[in-house]
Biopython code that builds the backbone (N, CA, C, O; Angstrom):
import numpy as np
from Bio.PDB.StructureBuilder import StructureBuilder

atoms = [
    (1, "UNK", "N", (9.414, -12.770, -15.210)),
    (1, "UNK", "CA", (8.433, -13.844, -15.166)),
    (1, "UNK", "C", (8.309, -14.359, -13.738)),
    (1, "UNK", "O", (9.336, -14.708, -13.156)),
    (2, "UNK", "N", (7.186, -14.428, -13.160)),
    (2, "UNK", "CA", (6.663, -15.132, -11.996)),
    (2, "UNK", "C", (6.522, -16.402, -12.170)),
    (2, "UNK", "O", (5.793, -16.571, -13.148)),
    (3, "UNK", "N", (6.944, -17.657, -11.588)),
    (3, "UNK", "CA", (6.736, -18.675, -11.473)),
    (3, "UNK", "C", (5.742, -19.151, -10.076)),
    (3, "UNK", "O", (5.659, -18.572, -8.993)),
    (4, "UNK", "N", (5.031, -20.433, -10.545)),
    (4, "UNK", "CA", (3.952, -20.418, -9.122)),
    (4, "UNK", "C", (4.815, -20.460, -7.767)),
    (4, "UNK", "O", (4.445, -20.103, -6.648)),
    (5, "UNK", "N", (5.826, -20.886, -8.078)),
    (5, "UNK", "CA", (6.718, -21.232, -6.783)),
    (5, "UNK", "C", (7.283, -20.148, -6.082)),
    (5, "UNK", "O", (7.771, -20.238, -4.955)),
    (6, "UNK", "N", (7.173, -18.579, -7.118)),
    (6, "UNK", "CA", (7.486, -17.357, -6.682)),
    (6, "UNK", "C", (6.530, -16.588, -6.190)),
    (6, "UNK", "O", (6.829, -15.643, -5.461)),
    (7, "UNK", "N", (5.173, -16.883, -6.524)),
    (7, "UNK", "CA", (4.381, -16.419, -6.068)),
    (7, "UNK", "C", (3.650, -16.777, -4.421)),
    (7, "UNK", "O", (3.079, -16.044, -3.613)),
    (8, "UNK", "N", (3.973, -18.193, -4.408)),
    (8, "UNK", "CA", (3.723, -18.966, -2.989)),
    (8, "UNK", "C", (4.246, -18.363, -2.003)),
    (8, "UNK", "O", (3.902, -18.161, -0.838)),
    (9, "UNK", "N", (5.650, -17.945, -3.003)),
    (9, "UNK", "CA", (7.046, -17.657, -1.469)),
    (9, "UNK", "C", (6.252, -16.585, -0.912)),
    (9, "UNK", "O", (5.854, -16.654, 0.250)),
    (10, "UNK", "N", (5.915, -15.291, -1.892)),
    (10, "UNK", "CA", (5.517, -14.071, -1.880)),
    (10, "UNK", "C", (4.148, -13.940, -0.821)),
    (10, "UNK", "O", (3.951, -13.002, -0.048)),
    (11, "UNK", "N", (3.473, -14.863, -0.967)),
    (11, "UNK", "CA", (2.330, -15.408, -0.145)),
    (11, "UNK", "C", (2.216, -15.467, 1.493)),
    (11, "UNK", "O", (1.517, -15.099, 2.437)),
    (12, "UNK", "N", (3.387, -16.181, 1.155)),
    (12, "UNK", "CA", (3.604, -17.260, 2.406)),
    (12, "UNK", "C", (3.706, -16.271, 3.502)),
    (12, "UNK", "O", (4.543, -15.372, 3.425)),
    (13, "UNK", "N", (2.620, -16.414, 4.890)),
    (13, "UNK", "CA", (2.705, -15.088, 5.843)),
    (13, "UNK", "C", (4.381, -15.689, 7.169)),
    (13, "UNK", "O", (4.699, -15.005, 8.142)),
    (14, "UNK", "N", (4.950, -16.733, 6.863)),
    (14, "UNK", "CA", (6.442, -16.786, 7.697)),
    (14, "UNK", "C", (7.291, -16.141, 6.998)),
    (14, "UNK", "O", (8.260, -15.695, 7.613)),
    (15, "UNK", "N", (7.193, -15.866, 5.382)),
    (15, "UNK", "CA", (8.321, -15.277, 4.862)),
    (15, "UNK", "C", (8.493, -13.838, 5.841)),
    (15, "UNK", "O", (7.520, -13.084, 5.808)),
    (16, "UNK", "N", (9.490, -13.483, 6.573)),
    (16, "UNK", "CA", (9.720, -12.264, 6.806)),
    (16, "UNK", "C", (11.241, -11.627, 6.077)),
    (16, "UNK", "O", (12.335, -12.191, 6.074)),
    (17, "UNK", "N", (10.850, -10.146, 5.424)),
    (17, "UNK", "CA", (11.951, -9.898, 4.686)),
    (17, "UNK", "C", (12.312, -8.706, 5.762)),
    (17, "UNK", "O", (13.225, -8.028, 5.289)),
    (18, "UNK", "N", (11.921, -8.257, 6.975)),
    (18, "UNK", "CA", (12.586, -7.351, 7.569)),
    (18, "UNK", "C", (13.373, -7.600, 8.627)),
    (18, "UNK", "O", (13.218, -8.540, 9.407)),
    (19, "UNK", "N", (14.278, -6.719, 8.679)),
    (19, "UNK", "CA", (15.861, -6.671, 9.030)),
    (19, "UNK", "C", (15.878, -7.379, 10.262)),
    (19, "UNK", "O", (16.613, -8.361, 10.370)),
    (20, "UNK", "N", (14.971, -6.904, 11.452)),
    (20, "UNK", "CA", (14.535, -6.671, 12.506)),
    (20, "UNK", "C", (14.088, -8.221, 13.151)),
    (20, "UNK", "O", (14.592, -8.801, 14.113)),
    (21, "UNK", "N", (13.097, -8.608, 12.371)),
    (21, "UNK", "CA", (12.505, -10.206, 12.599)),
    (21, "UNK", "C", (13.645, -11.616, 12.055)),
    (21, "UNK", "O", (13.349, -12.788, 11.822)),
    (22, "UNK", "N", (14.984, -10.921, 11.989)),
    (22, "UNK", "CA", (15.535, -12.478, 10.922)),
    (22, "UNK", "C", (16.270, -13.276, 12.345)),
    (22, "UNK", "O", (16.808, -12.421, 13.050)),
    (23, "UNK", "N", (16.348, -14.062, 12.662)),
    (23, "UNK", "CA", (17.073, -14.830, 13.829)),
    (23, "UNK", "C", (18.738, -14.005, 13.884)),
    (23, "UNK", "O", (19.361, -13.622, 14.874)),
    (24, "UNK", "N", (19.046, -13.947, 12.666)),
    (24, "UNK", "CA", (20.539, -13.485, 12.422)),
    (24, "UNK", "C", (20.684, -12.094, 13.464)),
    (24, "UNK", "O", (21.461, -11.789, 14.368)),
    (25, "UNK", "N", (19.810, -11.612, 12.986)),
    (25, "UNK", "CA", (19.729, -9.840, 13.583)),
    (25, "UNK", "C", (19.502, -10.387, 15.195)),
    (25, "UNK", "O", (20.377, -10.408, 16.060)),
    (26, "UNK", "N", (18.287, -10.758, 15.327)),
    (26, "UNK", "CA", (17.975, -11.335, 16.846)),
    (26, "UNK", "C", (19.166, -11.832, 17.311)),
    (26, "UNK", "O", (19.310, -11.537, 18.497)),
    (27, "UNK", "N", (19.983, -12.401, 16.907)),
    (27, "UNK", "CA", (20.937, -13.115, 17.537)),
    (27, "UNK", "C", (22.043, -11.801, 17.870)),
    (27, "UNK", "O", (22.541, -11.569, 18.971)),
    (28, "UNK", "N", (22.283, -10.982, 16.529)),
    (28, "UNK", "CA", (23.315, -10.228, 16.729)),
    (28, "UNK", "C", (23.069, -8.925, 18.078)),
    (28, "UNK", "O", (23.983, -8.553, 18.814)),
    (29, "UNK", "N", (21.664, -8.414, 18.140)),
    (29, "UNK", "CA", (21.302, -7.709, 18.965)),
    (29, "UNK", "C", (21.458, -8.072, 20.477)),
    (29, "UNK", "O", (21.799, -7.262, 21.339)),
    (30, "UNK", "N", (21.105, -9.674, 20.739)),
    (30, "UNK", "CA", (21.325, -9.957, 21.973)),
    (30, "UNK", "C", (23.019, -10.093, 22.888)),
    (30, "UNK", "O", (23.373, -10.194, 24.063)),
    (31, "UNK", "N", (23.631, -10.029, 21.667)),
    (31, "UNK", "CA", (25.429, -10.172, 21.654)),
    (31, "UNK", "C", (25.699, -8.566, 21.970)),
    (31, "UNK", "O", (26.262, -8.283, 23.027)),
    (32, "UNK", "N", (25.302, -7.525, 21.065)),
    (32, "UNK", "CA", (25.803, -6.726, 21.388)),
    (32, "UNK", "C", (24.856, -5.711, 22.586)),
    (32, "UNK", "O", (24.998, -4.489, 22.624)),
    (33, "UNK", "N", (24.200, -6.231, 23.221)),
    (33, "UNK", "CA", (23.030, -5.486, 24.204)),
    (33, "UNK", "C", (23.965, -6.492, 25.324)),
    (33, "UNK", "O", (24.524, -5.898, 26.246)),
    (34, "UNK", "N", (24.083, -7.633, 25.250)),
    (34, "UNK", "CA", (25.089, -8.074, 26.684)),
    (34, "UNK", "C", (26.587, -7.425, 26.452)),
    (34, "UNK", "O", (27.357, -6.943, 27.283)),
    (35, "UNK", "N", (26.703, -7.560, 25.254)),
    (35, "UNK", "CA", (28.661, -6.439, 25.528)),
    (35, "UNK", "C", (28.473, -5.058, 26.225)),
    (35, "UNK", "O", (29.420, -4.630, 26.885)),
    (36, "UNK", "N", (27.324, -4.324, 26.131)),
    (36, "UNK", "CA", (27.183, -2.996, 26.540)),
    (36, "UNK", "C", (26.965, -3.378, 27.789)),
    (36, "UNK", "O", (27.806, -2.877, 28.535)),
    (37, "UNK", "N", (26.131, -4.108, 28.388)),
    (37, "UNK", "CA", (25.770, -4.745, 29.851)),
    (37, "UNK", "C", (27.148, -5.367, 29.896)),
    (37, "UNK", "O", (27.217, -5.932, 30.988)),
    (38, "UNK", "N", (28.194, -5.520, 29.279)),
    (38, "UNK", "CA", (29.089, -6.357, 30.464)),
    (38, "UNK", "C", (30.343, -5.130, 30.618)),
    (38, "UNK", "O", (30.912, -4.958, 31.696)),
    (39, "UNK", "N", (30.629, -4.434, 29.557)),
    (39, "UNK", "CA", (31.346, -3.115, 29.292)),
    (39, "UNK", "C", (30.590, -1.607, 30.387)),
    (39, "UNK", "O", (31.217, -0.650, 30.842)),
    (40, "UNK", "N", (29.229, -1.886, 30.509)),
    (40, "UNK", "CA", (28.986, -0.664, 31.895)),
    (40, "UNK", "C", (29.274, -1.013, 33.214)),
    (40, "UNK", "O", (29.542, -0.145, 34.045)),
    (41, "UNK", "N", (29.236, -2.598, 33.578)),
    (41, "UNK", "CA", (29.496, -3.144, 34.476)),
    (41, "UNK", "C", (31.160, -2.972, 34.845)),
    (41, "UNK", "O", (31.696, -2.632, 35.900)),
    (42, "UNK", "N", (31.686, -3.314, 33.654)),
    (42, "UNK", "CA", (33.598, -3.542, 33.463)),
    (42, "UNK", "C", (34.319, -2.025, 33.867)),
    (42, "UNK", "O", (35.433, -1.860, 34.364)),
    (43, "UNK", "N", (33.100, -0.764, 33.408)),
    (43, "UNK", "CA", (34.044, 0.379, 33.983)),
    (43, "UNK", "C", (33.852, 1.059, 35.284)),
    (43, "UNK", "O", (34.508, 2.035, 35.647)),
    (44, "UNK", "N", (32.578, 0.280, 36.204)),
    (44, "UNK", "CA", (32.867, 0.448, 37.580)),
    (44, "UNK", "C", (34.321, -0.129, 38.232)),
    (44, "UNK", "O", (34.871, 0.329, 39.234)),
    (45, "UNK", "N", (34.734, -1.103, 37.509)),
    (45, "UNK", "CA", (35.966, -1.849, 37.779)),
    (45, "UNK", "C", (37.117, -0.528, 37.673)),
    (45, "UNK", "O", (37.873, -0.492, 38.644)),
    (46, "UNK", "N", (37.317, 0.432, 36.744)),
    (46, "UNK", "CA", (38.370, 1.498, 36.110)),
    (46, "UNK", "C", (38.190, 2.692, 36.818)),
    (46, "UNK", "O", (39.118, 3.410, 37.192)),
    (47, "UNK", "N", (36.953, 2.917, 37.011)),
    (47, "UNK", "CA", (36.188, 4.602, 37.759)),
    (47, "UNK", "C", (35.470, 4.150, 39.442)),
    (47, "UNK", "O", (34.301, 3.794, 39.594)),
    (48, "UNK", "N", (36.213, 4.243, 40.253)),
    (48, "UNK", "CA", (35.243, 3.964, 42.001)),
    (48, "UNK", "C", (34.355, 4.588, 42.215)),
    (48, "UNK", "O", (34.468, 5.670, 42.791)),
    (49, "UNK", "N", (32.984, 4.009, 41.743)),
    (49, "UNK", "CA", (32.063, 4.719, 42.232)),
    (49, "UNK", "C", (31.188, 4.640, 43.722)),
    (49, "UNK", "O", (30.727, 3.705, 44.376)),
    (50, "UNK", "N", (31.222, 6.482, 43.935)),
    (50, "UNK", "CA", (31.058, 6.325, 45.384)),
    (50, "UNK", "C", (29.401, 6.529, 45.743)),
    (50, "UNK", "O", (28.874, 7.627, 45.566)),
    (51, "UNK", "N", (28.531, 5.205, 46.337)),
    (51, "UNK", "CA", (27.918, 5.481, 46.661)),
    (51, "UNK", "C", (27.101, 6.338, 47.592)),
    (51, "UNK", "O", (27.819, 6.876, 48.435)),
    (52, "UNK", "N", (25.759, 6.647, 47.708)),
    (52, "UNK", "CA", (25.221, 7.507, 48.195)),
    (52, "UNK", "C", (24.953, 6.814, 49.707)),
    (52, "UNK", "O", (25.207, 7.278, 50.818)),
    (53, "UNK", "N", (24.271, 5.376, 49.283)),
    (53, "UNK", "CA", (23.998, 4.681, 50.456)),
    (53, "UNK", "C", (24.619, 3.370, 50.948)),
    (53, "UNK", "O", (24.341, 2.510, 51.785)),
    (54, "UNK", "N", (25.721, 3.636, 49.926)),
    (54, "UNK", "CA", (26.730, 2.094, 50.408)),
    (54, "UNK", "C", (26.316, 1.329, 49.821)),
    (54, "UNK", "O", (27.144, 0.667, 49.197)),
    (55, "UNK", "N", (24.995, 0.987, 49.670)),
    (55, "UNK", "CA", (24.978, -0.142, 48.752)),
    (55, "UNK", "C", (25.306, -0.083, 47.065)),
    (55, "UNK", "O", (25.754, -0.802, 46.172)),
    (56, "UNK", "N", (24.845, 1.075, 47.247)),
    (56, "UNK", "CA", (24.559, 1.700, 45.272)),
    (56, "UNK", "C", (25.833, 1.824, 44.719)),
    (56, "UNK", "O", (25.929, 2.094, 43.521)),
    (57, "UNK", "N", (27.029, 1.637, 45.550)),
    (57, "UNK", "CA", (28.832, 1.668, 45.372)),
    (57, "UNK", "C", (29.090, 0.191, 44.858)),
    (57, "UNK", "O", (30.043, 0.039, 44.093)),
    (58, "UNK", "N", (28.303, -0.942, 45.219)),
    (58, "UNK", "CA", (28.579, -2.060, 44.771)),
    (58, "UNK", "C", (28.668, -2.065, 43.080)),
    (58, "UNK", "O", (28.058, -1.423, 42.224)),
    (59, "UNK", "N", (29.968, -3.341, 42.998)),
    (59, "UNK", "CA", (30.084, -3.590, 41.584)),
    (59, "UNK", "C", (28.889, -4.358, 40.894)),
    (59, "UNK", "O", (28.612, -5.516, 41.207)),
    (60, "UNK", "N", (28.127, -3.570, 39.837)),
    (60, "UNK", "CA", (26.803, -4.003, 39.297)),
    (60, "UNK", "C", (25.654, -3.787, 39.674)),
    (60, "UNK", "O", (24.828, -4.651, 39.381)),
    (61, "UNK", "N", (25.258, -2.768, 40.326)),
    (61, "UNK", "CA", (24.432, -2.604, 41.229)),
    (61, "UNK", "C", (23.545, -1.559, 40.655)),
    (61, "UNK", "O", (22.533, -1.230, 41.274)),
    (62, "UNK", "N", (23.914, -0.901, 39.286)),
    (62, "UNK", "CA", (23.078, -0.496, 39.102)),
    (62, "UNK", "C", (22.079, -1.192, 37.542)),
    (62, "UNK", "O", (21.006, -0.878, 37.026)),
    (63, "UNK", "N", (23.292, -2.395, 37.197)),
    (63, "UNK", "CA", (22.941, -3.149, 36.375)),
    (63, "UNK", "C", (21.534, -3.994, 36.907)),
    (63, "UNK", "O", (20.439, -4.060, 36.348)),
    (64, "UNK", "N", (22.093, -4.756, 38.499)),
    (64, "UNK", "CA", (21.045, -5.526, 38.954)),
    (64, "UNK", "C", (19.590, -4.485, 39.053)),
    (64, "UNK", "O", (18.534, -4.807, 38.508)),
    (65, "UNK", "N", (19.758, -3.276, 39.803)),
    (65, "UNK", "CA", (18.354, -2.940, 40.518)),
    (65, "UNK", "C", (17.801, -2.338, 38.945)),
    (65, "UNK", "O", (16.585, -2.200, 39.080)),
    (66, "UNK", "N", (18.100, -2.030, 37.877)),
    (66, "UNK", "CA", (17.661, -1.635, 36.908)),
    (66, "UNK", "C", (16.651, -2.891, 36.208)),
    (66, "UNK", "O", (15.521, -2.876, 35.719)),
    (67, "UNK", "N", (17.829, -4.121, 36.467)),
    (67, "UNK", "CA", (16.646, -5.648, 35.831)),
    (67, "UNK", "C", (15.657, -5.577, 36.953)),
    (67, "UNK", "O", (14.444, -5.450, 36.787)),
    (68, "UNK", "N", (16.168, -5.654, 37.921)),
    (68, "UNK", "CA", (15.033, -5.915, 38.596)),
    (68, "UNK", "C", (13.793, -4.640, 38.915)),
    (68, "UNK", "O", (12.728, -4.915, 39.468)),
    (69, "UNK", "N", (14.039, -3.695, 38.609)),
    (69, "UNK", "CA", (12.795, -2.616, 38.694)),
    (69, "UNK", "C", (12.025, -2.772, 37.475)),
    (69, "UNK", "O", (10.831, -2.497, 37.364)),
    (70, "UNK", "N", (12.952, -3.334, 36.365)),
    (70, "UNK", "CA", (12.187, -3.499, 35.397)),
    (70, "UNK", "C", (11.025, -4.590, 35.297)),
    (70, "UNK", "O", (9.864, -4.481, 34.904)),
    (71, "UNK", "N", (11.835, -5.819, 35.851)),
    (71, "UNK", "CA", (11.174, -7.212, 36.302)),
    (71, "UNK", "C", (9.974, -6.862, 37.443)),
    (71, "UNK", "O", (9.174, -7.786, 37.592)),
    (72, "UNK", "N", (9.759, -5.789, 38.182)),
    (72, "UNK", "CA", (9.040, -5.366, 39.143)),
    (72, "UNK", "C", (7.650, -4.663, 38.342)),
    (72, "UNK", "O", (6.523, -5.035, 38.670)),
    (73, "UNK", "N", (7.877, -3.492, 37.141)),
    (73, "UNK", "CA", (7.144, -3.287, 36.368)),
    (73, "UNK", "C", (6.393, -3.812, 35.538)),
    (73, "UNK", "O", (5.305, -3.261, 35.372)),
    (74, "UNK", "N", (6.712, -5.054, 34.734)),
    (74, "UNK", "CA", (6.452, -6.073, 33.963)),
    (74, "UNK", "C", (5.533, -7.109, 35.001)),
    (74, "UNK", "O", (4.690, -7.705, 34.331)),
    (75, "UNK", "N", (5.494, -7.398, 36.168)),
    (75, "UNK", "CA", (4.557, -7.817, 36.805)),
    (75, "UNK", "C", (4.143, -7.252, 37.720)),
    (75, "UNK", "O", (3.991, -7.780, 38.822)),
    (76, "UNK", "N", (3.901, -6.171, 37.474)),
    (76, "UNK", "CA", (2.803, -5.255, 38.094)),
    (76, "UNK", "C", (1.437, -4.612, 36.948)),
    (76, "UNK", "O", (0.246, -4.302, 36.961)),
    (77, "UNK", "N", (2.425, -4.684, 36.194)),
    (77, "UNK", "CA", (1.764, -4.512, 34.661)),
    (77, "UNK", "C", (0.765, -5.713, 34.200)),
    (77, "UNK", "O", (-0.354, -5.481, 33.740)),
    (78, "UNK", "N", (1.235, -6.877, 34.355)),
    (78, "UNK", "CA", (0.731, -7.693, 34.585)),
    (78, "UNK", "C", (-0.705, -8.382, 35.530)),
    (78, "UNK", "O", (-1.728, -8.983, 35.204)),
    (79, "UNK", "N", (-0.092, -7.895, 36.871)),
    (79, "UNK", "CA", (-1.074, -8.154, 37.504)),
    (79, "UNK", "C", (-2.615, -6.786, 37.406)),
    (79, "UNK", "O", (-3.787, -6.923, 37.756)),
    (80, "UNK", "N", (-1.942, -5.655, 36.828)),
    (80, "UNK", "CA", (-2.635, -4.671, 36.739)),
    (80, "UNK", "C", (-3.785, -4.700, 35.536)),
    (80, "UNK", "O", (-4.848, -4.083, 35.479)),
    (81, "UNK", "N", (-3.189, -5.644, 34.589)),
    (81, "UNK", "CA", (-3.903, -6.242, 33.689)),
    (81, "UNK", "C", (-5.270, -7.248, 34.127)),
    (81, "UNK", "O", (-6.463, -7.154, 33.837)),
    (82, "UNK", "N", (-4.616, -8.093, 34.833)),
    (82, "UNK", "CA", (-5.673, -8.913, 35.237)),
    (82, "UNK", "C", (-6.526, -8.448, 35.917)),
    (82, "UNK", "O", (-7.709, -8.779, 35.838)),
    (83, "UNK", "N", (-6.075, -7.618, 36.685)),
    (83, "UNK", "CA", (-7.428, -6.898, 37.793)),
    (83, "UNK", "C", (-8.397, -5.970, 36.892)),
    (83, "UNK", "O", (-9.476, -5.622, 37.372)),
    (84, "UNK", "N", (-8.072, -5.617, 35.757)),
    (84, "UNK", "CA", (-8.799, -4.564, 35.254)),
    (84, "UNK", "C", (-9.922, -5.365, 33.897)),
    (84, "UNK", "O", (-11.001, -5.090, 33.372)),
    (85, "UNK", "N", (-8.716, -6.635, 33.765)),
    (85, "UNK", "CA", (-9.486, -7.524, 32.584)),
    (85, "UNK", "C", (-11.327, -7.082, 32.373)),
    (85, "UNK", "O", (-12.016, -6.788, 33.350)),
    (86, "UNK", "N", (-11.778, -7.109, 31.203)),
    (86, "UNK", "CA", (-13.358, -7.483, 31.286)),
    (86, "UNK", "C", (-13.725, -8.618, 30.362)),
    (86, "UNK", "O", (-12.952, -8.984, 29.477)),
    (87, "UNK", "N", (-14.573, -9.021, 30.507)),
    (87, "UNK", "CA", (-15.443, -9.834, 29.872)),
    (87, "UNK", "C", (-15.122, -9.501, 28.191)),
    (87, "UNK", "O", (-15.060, -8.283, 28.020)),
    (88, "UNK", "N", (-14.889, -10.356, 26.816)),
    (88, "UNK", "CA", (-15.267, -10.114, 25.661)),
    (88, "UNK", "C", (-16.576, -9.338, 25.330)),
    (88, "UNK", "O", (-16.744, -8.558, 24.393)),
    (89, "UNK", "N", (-17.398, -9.678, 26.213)),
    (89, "UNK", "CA", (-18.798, -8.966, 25.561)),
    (89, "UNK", "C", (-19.012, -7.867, 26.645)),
    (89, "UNK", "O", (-20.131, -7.370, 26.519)),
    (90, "UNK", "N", (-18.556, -7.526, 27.295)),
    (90, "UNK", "CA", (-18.726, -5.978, 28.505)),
    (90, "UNK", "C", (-18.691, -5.157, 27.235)),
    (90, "UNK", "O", (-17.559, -4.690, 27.362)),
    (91, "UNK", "N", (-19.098, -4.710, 26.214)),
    (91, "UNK", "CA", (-19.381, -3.377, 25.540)),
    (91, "UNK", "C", (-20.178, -4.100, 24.970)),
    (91, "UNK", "O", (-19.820, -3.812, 23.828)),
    (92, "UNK", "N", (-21.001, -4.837, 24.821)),
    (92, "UNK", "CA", (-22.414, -5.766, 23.832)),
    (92, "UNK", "C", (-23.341, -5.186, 24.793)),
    (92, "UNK", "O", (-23.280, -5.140, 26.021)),
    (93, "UNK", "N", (-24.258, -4.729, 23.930)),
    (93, "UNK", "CA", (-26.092, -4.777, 24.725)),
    (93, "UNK", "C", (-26.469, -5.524, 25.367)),
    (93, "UNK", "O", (-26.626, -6.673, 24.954)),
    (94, "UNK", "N", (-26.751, -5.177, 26.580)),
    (94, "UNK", "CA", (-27.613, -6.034, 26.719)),
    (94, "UNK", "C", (-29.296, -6.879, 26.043)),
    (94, "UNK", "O", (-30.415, -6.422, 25.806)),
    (95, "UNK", "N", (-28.714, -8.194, 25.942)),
    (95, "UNK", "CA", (-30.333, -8.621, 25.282)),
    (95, "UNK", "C", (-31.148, -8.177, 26.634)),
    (95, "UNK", "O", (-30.753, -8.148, 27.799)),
    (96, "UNK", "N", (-32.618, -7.788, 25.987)),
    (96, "UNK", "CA", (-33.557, -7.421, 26.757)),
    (96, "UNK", "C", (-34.358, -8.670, 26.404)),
    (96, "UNK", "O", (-34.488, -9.181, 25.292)),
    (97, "UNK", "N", (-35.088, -9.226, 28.074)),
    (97, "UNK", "CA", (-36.079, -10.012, 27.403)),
    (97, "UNK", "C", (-37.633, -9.741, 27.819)),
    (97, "UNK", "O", (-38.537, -10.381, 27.281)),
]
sb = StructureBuilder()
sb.init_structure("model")
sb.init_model(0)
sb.init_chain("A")
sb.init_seg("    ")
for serial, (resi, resn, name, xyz) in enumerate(atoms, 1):
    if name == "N":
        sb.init_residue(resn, " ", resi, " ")
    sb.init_atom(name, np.array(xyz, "f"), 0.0, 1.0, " ", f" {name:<3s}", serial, name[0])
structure = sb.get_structure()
């Protein structure tokens, strides 16, 4: 038996029942995505790695230039967006008058 109050829930477009969207999961993903980021960082500490250009030997260094190439992409992407933007109606006919 459906009750109206079961049917609302069923309705309702915030109910999310997947795994992926629940805060719980969100929360748990961001815990274990920084343990892997702090555990790749932790075994330059165990293994000396020898850089190519001295700098790339630094501890975290490939953690940092990785955020930041990424952070470099994401607003370039960005700005690449805006330059290309069009108008809502750039594919509408022109009215003829």
């Amino acid at each position: 038996m459906n009750s109206d109050n079961d049917r609302n829930e069923s309705m309702n477009p915030n109910n999310d029942d997947a795994w992926l969207a629940r805060p719980s999961t969100i929360r748990l993903l961001w815990r274990v995505f920084a343990g892997v980021l702090a555990v790749s960082v932790a075994v330059q500490l165990l293994f000396k790695v020898k850089g190519y250009f001295g700098v790339d030997g630094w501890l975290g260094f490939g953690a940092v230039f990785g955020f930041l190439s990424c952070l470099a992409m994401v607003l370039f992407a960005k700005a690449l967006g805006w330059f290309l933007k069009r108008d809502e109606d750039y594919y509408r006919e022109q009215e003829r008058d």
